[in-house]
N, C-alpha and C positions, 0 to 999 in steps of 0.2 A: 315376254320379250318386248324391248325397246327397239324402234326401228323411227327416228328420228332426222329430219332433214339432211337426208344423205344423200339425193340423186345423180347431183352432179360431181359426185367425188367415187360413185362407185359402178361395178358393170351388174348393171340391175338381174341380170340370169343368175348369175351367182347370188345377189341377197335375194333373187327368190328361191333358190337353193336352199339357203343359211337357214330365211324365215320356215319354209315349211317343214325343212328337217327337227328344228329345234323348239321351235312351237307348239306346244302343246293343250294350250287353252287360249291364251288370250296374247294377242298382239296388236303392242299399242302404236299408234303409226302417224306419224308428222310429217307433210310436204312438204317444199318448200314455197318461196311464198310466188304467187300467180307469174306465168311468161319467164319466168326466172332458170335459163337451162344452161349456165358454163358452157355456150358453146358444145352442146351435146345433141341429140338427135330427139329427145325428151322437147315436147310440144308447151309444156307447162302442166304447174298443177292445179289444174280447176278440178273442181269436184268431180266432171264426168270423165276427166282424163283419166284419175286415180281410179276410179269402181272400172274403168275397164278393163285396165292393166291388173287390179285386183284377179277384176273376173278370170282372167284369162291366163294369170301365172301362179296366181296362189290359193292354196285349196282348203281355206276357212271352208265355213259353215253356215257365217250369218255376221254382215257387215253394219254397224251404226256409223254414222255420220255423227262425231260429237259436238262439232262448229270448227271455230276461225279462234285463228289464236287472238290475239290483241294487244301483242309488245309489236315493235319496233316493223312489221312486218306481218299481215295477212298469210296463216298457214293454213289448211285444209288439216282436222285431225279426225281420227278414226280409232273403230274398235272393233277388230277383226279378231270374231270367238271361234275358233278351230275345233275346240268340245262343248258340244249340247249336251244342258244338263238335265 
């Protein structure tokens, strides 16, 4: 699963819903870029905002940090494994 710069377009309970129902190994996951919230309740995506919100709605297994993206905007990306192999 792709889970891609979508925070301030969608109600994050339900894609934690989406992600853990349909997820099966690997979920690859893109913030958006730093202090960036539409007007939402969403604090920004710094690194530690994302692993707590991880921690605490979705139920991987074992999270990497893969970096920053490097187009047009600073993104936090990740790789959230749901099956140990």
């Amino acid at each position: 699963m792709f889970a891609l710069a979508v925070w301030g377009h969608i109600d994050k309970g339900k894609f934690a819903g989406a992600v853990n129902y349909y997820t099966k190994e690997i979920c690859w996951f893109e913030g958006h870029a730093f202090g960036f919230d539409h007007n939402t309740d969403w604090p920004g995506d710094s690194e530690a905002n994302l692993r707590n919100w991880f921690r605490t709605h979705l139920n991987y297994k074992e999270i990497e940090h893969i970096g920053l993206t490097s187009d047009r905007s600073h993104r936090h990306n990740f790789k959230l494994i749901y099956k140990l192999q």
